[in-house]
C-alpha positions as CSV (number, residue, x, y, z in Angstrom):
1,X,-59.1,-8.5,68.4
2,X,-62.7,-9.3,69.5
3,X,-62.2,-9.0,73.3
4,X,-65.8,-11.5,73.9
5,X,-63.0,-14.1,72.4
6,X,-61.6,-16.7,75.0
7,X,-58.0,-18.6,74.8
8,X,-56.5,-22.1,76.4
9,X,-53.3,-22.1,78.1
10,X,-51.6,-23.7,75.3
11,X,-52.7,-20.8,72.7
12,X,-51.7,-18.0,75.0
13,X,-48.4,-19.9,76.0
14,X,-47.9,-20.2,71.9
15,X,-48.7,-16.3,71.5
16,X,-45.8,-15.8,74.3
17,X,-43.1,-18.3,72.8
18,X,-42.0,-16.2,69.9
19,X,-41.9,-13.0,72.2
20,X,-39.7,-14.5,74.7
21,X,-37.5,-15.4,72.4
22,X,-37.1,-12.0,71.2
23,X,-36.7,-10.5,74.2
24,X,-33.4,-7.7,74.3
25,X,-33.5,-7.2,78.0
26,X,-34.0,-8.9,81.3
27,X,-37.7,-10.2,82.0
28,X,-38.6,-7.5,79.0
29,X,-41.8,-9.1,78.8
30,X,-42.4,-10.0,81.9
31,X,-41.9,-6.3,83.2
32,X,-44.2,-5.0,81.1
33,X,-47.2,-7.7,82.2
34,X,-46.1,-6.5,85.9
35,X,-46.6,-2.9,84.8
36,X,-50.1,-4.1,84.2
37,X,-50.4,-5.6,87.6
38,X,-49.2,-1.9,89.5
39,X,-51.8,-0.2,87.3
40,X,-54.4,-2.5,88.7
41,X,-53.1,-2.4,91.8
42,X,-52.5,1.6,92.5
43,X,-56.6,1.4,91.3
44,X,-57.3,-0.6,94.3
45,X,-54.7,1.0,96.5
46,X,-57.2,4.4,96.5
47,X,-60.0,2.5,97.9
48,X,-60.1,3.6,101.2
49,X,-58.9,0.0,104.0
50,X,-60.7,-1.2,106.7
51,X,-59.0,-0.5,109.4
52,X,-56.7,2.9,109.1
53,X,-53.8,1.2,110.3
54,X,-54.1,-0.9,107.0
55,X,-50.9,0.9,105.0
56,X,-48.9,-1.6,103.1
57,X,-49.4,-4.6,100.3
58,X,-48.1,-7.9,100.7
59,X,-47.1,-9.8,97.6
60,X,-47.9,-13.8,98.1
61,X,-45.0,-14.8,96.0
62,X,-44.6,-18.3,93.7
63,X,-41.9,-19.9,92.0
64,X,-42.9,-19.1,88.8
65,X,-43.8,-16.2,86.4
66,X,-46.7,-15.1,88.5
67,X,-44.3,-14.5,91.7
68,X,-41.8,-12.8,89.2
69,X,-44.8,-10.4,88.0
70,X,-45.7,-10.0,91.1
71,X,-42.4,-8.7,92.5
72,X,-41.8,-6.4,90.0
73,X,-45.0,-5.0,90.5
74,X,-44.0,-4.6,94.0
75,X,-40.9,-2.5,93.1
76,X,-43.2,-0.9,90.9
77,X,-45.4,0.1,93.7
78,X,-42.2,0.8,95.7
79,X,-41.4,4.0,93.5
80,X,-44.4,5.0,94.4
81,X,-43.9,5.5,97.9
82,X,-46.1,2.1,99.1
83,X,-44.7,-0.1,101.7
84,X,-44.1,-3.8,100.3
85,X,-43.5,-7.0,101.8
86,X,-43.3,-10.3,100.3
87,X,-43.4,-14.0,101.4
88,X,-41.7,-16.5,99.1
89,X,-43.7,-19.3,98.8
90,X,-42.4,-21.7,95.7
91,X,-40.5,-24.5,96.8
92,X,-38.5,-27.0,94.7
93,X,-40.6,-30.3,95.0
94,X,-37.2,-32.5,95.3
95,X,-35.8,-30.9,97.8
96,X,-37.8,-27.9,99.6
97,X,-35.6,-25.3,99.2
98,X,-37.3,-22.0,98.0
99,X,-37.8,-21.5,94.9
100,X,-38.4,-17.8,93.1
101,X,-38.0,-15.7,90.0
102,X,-34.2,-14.3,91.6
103,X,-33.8,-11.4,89.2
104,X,-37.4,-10.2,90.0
105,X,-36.3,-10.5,93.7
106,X,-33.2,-9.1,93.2
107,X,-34.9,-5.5,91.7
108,X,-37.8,-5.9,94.4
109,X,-35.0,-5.7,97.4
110,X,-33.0,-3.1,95.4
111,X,-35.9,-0.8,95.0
112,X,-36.3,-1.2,99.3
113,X,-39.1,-4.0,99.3
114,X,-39.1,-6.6,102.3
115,X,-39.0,-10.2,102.4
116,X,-40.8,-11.3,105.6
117,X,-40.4,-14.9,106.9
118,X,-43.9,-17.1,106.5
119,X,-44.0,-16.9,110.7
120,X,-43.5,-13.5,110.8
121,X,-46.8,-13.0,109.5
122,X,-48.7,-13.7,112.3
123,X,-47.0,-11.2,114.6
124,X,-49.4,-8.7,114.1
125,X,-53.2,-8.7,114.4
126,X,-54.7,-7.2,112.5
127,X,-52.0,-7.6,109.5
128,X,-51.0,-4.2,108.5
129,X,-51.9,-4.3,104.7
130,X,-54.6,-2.6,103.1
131,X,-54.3,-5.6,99.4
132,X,-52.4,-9.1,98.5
133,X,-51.1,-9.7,95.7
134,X,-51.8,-12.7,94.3
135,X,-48.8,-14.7,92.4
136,X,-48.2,-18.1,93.7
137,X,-49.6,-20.0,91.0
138,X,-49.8,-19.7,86.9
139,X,-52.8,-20.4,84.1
140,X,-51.0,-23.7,84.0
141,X,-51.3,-24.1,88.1
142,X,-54.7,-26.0,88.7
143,X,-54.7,-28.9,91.4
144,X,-54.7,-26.5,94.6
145,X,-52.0,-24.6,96.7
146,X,-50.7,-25.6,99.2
147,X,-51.0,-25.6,102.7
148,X,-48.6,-22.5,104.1
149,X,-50.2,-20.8,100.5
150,X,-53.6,-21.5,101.5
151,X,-52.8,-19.7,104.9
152,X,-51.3,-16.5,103.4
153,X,-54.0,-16.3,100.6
154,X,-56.5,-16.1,103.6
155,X,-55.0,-13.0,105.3
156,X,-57.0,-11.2,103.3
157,X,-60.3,-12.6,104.1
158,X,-59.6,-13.0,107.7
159,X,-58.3,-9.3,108.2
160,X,-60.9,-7.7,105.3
161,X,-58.7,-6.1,102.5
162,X,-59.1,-7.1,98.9
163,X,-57.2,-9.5,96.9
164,X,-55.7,-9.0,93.4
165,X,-54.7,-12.0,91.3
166,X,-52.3,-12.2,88.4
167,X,-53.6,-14.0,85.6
168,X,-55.9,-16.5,87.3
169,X,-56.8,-16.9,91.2
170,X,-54.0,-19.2,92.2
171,X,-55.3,-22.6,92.0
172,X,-58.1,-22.0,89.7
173,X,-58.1,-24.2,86.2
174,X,-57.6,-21.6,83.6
175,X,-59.1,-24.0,80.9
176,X,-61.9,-25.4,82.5
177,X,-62.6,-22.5,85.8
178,X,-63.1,-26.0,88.5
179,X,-61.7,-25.6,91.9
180,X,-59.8,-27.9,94.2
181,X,-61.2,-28.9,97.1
182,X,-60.0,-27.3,100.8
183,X,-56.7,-28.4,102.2
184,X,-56.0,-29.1,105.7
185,X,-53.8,-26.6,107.7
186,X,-52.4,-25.3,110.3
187,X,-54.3,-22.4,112.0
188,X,-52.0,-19.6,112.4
189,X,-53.6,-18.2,115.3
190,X,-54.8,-21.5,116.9
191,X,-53.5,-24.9,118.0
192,X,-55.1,-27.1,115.3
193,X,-55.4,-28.1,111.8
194,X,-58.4,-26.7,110.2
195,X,-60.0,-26.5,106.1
196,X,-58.8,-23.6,104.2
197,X,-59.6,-23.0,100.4
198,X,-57.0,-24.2,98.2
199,X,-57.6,-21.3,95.7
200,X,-57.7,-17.7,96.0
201,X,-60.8,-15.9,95.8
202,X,-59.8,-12.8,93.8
203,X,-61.2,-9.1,94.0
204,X,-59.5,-8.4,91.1
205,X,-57.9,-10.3,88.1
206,X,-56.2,-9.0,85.8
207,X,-55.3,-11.0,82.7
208,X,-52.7,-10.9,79.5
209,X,-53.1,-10.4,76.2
210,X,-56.6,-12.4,76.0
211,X,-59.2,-13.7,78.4
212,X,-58.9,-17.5,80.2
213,X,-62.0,-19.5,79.7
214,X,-61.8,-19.9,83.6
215,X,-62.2,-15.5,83.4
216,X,-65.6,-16.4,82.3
217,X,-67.3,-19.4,83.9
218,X,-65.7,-18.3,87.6
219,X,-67.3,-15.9,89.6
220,X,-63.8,-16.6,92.0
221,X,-61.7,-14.3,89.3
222,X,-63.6,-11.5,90.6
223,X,-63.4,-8.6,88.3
224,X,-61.6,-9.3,85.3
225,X,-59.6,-6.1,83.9
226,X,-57.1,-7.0,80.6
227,X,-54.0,-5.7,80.1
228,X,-51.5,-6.2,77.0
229,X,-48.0,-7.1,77.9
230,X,-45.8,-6.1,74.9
231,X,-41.9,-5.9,74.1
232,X,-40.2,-2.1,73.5
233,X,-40.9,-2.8,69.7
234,X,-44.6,-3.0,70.4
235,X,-45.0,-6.8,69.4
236,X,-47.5,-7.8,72.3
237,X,-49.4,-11.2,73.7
238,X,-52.6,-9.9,72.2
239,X,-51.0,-8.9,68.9
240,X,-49.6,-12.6,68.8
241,X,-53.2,-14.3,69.7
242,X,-54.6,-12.0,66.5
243,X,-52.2,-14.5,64.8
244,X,-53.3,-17.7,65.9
245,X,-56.0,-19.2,63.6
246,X,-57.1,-22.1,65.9
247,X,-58.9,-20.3,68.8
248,X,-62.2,-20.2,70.5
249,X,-64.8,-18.5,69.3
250,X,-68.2,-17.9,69.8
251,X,-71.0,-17.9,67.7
252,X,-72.0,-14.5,65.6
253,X,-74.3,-12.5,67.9
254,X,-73.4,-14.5,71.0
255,X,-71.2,-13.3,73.7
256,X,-68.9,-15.0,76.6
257,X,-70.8,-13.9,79.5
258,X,-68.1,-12.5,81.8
259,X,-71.1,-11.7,84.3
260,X,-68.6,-11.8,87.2
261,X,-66.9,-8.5,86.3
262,X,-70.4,-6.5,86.9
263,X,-71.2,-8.6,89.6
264,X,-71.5,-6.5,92.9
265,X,-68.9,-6.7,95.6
266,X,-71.5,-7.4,98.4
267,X,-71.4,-10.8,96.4
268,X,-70.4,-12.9,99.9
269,X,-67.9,-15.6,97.5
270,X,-66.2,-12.1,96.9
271,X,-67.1,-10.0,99.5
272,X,-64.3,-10.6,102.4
273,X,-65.5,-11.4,105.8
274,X,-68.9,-9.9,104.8
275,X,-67.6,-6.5,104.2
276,X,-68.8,-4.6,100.8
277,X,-65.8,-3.0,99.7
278,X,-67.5,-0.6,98.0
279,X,-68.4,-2.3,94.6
280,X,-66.6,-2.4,91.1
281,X,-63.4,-1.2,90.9
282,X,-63.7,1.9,88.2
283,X,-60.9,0.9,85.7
284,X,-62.0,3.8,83.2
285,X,-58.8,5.6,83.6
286,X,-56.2,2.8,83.9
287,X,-56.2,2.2,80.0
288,X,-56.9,-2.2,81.5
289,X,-59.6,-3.3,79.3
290,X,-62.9,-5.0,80.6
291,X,-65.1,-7.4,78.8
292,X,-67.6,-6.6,76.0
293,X,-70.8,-5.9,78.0
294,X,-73.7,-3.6,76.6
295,X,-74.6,-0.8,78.3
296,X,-77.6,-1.4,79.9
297,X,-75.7,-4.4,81.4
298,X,-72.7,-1.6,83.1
299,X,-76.0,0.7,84.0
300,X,-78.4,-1.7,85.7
301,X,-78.8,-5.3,87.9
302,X,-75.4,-7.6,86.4
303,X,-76.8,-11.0,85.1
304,X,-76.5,-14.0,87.4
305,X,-73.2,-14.7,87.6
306,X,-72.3,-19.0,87.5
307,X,-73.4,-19.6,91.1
308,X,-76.3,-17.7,91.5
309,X,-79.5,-19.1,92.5
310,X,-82.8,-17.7,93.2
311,X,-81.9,-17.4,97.1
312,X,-78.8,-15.0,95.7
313,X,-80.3,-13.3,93.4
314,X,-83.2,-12.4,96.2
315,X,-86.5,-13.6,97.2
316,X,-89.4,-11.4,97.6
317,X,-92.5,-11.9,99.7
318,X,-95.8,-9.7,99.2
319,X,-98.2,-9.1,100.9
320,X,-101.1,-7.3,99.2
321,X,-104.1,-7.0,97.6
322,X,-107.7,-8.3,99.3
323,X,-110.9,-9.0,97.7
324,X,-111.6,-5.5,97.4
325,X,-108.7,-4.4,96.2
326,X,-107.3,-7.3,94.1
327,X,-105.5,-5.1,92.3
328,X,-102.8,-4.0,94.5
329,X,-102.0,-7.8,94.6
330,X,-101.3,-8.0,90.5
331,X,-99.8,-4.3,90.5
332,X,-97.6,-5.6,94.0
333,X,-96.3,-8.7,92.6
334,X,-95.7,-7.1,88.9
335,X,-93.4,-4.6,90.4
336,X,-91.6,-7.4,92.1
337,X,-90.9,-9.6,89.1
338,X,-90.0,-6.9,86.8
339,X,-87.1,-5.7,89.2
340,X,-84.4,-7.4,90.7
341,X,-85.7,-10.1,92.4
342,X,-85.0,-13.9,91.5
343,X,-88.2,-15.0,92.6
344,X,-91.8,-13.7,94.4
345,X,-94.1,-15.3,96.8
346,X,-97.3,-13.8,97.2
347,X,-99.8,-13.8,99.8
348,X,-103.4,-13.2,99.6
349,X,-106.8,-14.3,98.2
350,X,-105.7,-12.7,95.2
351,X,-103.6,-15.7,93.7
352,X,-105.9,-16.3,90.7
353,X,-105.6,-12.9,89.3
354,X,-101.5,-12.5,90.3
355,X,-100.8,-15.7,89.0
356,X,-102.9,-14.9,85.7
357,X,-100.5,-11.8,85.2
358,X,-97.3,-13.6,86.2
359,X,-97.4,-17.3,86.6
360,X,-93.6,-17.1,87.7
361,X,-95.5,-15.9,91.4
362,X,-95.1,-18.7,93.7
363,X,-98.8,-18.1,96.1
364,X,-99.1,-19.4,99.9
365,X,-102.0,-19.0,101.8
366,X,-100.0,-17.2,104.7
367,X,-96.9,-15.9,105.6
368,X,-96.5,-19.2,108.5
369,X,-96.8,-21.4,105.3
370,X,-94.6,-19.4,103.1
371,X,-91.2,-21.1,101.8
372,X,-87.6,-18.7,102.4
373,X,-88.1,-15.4,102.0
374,X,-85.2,-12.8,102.0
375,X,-87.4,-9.1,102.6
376,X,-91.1,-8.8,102.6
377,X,-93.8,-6.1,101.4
378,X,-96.7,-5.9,103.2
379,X,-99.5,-3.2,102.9
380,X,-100.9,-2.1,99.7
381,X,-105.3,-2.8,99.6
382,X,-104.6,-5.5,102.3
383,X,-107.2,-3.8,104.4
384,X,-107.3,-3.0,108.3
385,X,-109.2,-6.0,109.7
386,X,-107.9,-8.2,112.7
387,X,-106.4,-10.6,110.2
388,X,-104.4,-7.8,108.4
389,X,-102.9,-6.7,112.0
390,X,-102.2,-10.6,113.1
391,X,-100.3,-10.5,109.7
392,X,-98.6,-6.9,110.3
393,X,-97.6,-8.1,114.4
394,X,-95.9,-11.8,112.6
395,X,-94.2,-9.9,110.1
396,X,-92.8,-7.2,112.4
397,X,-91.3,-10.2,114.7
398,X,-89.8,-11.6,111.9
399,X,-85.9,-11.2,111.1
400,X,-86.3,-10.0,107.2
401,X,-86.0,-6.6,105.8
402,X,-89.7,-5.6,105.8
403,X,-91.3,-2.3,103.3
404,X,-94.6,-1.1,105.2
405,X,-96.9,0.8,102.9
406,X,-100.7,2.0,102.2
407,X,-103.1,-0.1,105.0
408,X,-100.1,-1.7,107.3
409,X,-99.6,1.9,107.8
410,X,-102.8,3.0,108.8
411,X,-102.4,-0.6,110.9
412,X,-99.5,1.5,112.5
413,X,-101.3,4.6,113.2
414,X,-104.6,2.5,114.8
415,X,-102.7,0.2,117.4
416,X,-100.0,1.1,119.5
417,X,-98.8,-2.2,119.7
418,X,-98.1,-2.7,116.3
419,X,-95.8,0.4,116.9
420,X,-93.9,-1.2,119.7
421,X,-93.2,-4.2,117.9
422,X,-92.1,-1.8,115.1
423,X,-89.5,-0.1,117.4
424,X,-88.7,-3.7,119.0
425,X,-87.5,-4.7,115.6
426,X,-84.0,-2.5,116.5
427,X,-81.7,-2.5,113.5
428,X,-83.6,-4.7,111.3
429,X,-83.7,-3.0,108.2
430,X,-87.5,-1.3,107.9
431,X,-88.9,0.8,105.1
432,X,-92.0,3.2,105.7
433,X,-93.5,4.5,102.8
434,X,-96.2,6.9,103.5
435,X,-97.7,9.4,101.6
436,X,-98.5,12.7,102.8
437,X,-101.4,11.8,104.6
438,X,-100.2,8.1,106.3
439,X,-97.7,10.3,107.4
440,X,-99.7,12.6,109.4
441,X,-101.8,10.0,110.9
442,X,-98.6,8.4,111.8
443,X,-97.0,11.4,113.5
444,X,-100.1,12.1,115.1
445,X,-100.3,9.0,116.4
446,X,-97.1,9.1,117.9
């Protein structure tokens, strides 16, 4: 099966039919799809947590097959020697009374797992889990969860441990990849109602049998890892979607661009309280598939994922080059557009020439006048005159990762004043990158 291809809910649901209905044992199916979840899971489970304290998983449990996956993932997880809680969250809309998967629960309890009350989760700051489990909702669960759902979902943002969904994030449209807007709630730690996302915002999904379109439009399904449920006579989800002749496809040569499963963890829509978490999770030994990527895009810079912008993918600002040296300005600016960076903004008489060589440059005539910047070069033939060192002193006092090289350098080694701004600049990030001799006059200097 071509693993670029993408299915609706009502193919994948028609690939399951005829396998539930074959089914010789309880959940047969179902167990096997939650084996898939533990394999993802014990591959997160060895990243080291935040906090050491961080020891168990929490499964955020639905009414449906996502809460029955994820319990018997838990039990799963249980033989392993993990500690497991879960919260039941489905409800029955008539009359409120929980709603769950009960033979799933019944082997999650009998295997030692722990049901904790919704309350009971605030007890403890921080919470003492190191991942959540994500089942409340199914591919067919678009529209938002709700409140007490949204609350638990953020545990894992609020206390910095990574989420794994099953299937889709919870309240993500599997069809279409929208998401619901915030719902009002309760603060658990507060006295007031306040906006929490109404989805979860996944680490990790992993999927069945074939890829969701919402796997590859939203950046919220984290990375996306593929496992195939299948019954003890092998028939599987994915061998049943090989079947189907109506499904998506995309054109010859062209592939579904699941950018969001390269895309790096520092990504701050993925990235929990603005912790990195250390990057992709290496699936290579879990036997989960990942999407159809060429190599170069798993070795270098992902692709912009679907809400990436110039300001998230990085903007550069140089300053370089002079009319003696103009070109350090092209050579500068080149090096900047053929990285990583979204977009460059160069500053410098040498616009004409830069923006000859790459009219993608944005030129200002300083850096006071320049638009957002996100790190700044400054340095190479940009000469040693009082102008150059105004420059230097404004871009020292500025908040933005700065690279010094070639003449800011010497700048360095000339004024002592440009050296105490350098060391007044604390822990904002600063690159020197002298050669063997800048770096004697700087020493010297000093």
């Amino acid at each position: 099966m071509d693993t670029s291809t993408v299915f609706t809910v009502d193919q994948i649901r028609q690939a399951e039919q005829p396998l539930l209905e074959a089914q010789t044992r309880t959940d047969e199916l179902m167990q096997s799809a939650a084996a898939g979840v533990a394999t993802a899971a014990r591959m997160m489970l060895e990243r080291k947590p935040v906090m050491d304290m961080q020891t168990g998983v929490l499964l955020a449990v639905g009414g449906g097959g996502n809460g029955g996956d994820a319990l018997y993932a838990g039990r799963d997880l249980l033989a392993d020697g993990w500690t497991v809680d879960a919260v039941l969250l489905g409800r029955d809309r008539d009359t409120g009374d929980v709603r769950v998967h009960q033979d799933a629960l019944d082997a999650f309890t009998a295997a030692g797992g722990t049901v904790v009350d919704y309350g009971d989760l605030w007890t403890q700051r921080p919470a003492p889990y190191r991942l959540l489990i994500d089942g409340v909702l199914g591919m067919g669960g678009a529209g938002g969860v709700d409140p007490r759902s949204a609350t638990v979902l953020d545990l894992a943002n609020r206390w910095l441990f990574p989420l794994l969904s099953v299937d889709v994030p919870s309240g993500i449209d599997a069809d279409t990849g929208s998401v619901p807007d915030p719902v009002e709630a309760p603060d658990p730690f507060g006295d007031r109602e306040v906006p929490f996302l109404s989805h979860a915002i996944a680490d990790v999904t992993v999927t069945f049998g074939g890829w969701r379109r919402a796997h590859a439009v939203n950046a919220f399904c984290g990375q996306v890892l593929l496992a195939d449920p299948a019954l003890d006579d092998k028939r599987s989800i994915g061998g049943e979607l090989a079947k189907i002749d109506a499904w998506w496809r995309p054109e010859p040569g062209v592939h579904v661009g699941f950018s969001q499963a390269v895309e790096p963890a520092a990504d701050p829509r993925r990235t929990h309280g603005g912790i990195d978490h250390g990057g992709r999770w290496d699936a290579s030994a879990t036997g989960l598939k990942t999407p159809d990527l060429h190599a170069a895009q798993l070795a270098g810079p992902s692709e912009p994922g679907p809400y990436d912008d110039k300001y998230t993918g990085g903007v550069v600002g140089v300053c370089a080059g002079s009319s003696q040296y103009p070109g350090a300005a092209v050579l500068a600016t080149t090096g900047a557009v053929r990285t990583t960076s979204a977009m460059v903004r160069y500053v410098g008489s040498g616009s004409l020439e830069v923006l000859r060589a790459t009219p993608e440059v944005i030129w200002s005539p300083s850096v006071a006048e320049t638009g957002r910047v996100q790190a700044w070069v400054v340095g190479p033939g940009r000469g040693t005159d009082e102008d150059a060192a105004t420059e230097l002193a404004e871009l020292l006092s500025r908040p933005e990762p700065l690279l010094i090289d070639a003449d800011a350098l010497t700048l360095l080694s000339q004024r002592p004043v440009l050296r105490e701004s350098l060391v007044a600049r604390g822990e904002r990030p600063t690159l020197l990158t002298p050669h063997a001799g800048e770096f004697r006059r700087l020493a010297e200097a000093v």
